[in-house]
N, C-alpha and C positions, 0 to 999 in steps of 0.2 A: 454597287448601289442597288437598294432593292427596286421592286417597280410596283409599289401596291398603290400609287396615285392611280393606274390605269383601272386596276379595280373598280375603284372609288368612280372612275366616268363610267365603266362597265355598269353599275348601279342607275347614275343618271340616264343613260342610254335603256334603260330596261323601264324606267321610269316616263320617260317620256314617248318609250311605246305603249305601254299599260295609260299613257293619258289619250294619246291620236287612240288609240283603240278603242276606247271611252267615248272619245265624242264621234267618232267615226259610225259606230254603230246605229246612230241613230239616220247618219245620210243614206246608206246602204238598204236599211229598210224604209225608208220613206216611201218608196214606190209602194209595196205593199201594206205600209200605215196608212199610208193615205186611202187604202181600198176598205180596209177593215173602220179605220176610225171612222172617215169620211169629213175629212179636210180638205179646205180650195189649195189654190196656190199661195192668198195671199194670208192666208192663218198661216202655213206652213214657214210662210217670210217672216211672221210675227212671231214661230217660235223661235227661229234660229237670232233673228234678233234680239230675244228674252236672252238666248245665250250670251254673245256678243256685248248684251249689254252689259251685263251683270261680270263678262270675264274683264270689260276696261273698268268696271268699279272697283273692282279686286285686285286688279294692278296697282290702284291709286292707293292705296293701303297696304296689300302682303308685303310689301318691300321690305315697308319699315317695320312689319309685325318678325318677321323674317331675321330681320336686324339683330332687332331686341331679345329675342328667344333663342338665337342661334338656328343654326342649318338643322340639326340635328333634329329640334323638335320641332322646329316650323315646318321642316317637311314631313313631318309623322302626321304633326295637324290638319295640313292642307290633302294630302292624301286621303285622310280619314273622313275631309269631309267629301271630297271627289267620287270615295271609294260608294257610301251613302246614297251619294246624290244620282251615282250612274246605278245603281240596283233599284231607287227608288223610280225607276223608268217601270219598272215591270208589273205598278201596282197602278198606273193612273188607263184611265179609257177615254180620252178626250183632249179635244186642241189645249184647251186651258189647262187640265193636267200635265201634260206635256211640256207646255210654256214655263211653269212652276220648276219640273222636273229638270226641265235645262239651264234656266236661271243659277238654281244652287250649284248646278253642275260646274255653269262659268264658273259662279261664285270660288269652288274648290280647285278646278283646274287653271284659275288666273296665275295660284302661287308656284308652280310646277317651274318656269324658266326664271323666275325669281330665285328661287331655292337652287337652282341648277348653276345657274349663272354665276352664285355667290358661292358655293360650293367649290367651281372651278376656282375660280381666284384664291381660293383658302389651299387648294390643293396643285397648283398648278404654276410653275413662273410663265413669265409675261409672256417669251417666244414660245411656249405650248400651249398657252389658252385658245387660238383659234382652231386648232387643230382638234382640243380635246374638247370646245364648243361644237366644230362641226361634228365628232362622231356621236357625243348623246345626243342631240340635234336629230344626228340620222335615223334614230330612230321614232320621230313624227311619222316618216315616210314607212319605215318598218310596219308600225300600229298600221297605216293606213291601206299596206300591201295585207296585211293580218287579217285585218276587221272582215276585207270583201272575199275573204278564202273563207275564213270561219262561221262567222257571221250566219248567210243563208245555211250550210248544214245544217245548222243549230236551231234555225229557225223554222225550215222545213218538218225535221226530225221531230221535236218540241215544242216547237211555238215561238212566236215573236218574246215573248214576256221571258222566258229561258235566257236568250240571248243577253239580254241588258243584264240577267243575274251572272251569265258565267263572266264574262266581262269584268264585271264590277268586282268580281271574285281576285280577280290577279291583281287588283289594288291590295288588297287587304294582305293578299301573300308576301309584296312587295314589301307592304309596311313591317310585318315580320320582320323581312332579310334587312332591312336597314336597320331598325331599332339595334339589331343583333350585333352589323358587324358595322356601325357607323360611328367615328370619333369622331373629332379634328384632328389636324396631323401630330400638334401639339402632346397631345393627349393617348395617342394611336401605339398601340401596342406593337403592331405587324411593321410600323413603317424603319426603319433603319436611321442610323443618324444621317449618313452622306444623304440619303435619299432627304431628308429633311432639310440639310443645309441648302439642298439643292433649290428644293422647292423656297425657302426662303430668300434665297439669292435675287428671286426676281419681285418678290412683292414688293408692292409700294401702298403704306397704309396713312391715309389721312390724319393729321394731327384734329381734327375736330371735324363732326357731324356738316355738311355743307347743308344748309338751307334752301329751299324750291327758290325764294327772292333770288339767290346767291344765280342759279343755275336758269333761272328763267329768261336772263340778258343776255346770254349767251349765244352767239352764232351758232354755237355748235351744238346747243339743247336745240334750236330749231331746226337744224341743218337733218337732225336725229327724228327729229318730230317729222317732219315732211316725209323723209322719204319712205317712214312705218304709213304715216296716212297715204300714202300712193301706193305700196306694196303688199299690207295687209290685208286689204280687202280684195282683193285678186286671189289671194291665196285660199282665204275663207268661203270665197264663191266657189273656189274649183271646191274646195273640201265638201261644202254641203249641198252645192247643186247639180255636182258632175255626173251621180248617181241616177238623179229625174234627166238630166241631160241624154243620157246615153239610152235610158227607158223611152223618153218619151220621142227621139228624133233617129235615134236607130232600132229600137224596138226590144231590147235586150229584158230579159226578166229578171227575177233574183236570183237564180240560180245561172244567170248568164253575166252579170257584172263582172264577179271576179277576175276572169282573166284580162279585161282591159283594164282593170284599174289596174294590176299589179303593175302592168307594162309599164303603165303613168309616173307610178309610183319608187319604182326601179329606178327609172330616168332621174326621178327628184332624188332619189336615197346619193346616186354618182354625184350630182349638183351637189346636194351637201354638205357630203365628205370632201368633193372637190373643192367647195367654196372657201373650205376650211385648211385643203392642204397648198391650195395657189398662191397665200400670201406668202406663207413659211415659207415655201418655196422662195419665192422672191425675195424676201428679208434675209433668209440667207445666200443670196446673191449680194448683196447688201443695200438693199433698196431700205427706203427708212417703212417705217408702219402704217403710215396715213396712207401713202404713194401705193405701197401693196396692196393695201386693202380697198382702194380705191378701181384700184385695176382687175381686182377679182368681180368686184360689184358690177363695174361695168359688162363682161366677158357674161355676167348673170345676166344682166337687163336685155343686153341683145338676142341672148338664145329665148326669151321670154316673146319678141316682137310677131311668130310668126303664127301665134295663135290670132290673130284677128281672122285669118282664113278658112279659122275650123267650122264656122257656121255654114258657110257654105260647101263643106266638103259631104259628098254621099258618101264614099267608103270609108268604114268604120274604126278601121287598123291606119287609114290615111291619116284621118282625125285625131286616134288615139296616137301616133307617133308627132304629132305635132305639139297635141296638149303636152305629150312627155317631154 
C-alpha cells in the first residue's frame, strides 16, 4: 500500500506553519511597532481584536464556502487571500491601518483549519484522523518557533515592512505546491488502489447536508462550543501578548525574544503531536473514542494549570518553563 495520504498532511502541516508565521509576525514585532508607530496598549488590543474578529466571522461562513468549492480550490482561495492580506502589513503607517490589515488577515486565515480539517477526513480513516490532525496542527507551534528566529533578522537587516513581505511570500509559494500536486484521492494519480480502499474503509459520509437548527439542540454542539470559548482565548493571549510580556516584565528586546519563545513553543509542538498520538494510543488499547479522547484532553488541561504562577515569577527561563 502506497503512503501519499502522509504527503498530503505534509502539505497541511507546511500550511498551517506558513499561517502561525503570518499572524505571528505581527506579536513578535509589536514591541518595536509600538515604538516606531506609536500606539497605547489599548489600540494595540483594538487591533488584535480587528483580527479575532474578523477570523470568527470567517469561520461562520469558509465552512460551507469550503464545502461547496471543494478543498482543493477553497484552499487556493483562502490562502490567496491570507497571502494578500499579510504583505499588505507592509504598506500601512498607523493603528487604523493595522487594524484594517489584520481584519482581512482573520478574514483569510479563519479558512486554513476548515480546509485542513476537511482535507483530513477526505484523506484519512477515522483511527488516523487524530493523529494526522495533530501533526499539521503542529505545525501552529512550528510557524510560531519560525516567526521569533526570523522575524527580527529580517527586521533588523531591512526593516520592519520587509518582514510582513518575506512572510507573506511563502503563502504564495505554498499556493504553487498545492495547485500543483493536490487532487482528491478519488481523482489522485500518485495514490494506489489498496491505499484508497484503505482510506475509504473508514469514511462515513452523510446522506444530506445537516442544518445549524438540526445541530444547535445538541449537547454535544454545546459541549464543543464551551470548551473552544474557555480554551481559545488562553491560546490567542499567549500568541499575541507573550511577546509585550516578556519585553515589558523581563526586559527582553527584539533580538532577544527568540530564544524563549522557541523554548514555549517546542513544549506546545510535543503537546500537540502528543495530544494527537495519546488517544490512538489508547483506542488501540481498546478504549472507545469519546473515552480516549477525553482522557488526552484532560492530561492537557492539567499541564495547562501551573501558569497562574508566572506573573509572579522573576526568573525568566522559570517563567518561560512554566508557560511551556
Amino acid at each position: 500500500m502506497s503512503s501519499y495520504r502522509w504527503r498530503i498532511c505534509a502539505l497541511l502541516f507546511f500550511a498551517t506553519t506558513i499561517n502561525y508565521i503570518d499572524r505571528q509576525v505581527f506579536g513578535v514585532l509589536a514591541p518595536e511597532l509600538q515604538k516606531s508607530i506609536g500606539w497605547n496598549e489599548l489600540q494595540y488590543g483594538y487591533i488584535v481584536t480587528a483580527f479575532q474578529t474578523a477570523y470568527a466571522i470567517g469561520l461562520l461562513f469558509v465552512g460551507r464556502f469550503i464545502d461547496r468549492v471543494g478543498t482543493r480550490i477553497g484552499y487556493a482561495v483562502v490562502i490567496s487571500v491570507w497571502s494578500l492580506a499579510a504583505m499588505s502589513h507592509s504598506l500601512v503607517n498607523s493603528a487604523f491601518g493595522f487594524g484594517v490589515a489584520r481584519f482581512l488577515l482573520g478574514l483569510g486565515e479563519s479558512g486554513n483549519f476548515p480546509a485542513a480539517l476537511k482535507t483530513v477526513a477526505e484523506w484519512f480513516p477515522q483511527k488516523e484522523r487524530a493523529l494526522a490532525t495533530g501533526i499539521f496542527n503542529a505545525g501552529s507551534n512550528i510557524g510560531a518557533i519560525v516567526a521569533p528566529l526570523a522575524v527580527p533578522v529580517i527586521a533588523v537587516r531591512l526593516g520592519w515592512r520587509y518582514a510582513f513581505l518575506f512572510t507573506g511570500g511563502f503563502s504564495a509559494l505554498w499556493l504553487l505546491c498545492w495547485v500543483l500536486i493536490y487532487r482528491p484521492p478519488l481523482r489522485h494519480q500518485k495514490i494506489s488502489a489498496a491505499e484508497l480502499a484503505y482510506i475509504r474503509s473508514g469514511l462515513e459520509r452523510p446522506a444530506t447536508t445537516i442544518p445549524w437548527g438540526r445541530l444547535l439542540p445538541l449537547k454535544q454542539t454545546w459541549a464543543i462550543m464551551a470548551a473552544k470559548f474557555l480554551t481559545d482565548p488562553v491560546w490567542w493571549f499567549f500568541l499575541f501578548w507573550l511577546p509585550k510580556f516578556l519585553n515589558s516584565e523581563h526586559g527582553l528586546n527584539l533580538t532577544q525574544l527568540g530564544p524563549p519563545l522557541v523554548v514555549i513553543y517546542v513544549l506546545a509542538d510535543l503537546g500537540s503531536v502528543g495530544g494527537g498520538w495519546i488517544p490512538a494510543a489508547l483506542m488501540r488499547r481498546g478504549w472507545n473514542p469519546s473515552r480516549a479522547r477525553k482522557r488526552a484532553m484532560l492530561i492537557c488541561a492539567v499541564c495547562v494549570t501551573p501558569v497562574i504562577l508566572v506573573p509572579r515569577i522573576a526568573n525568566l527561563w522559570l517563567a518561560v518553563a512554566i508557560i511551556g
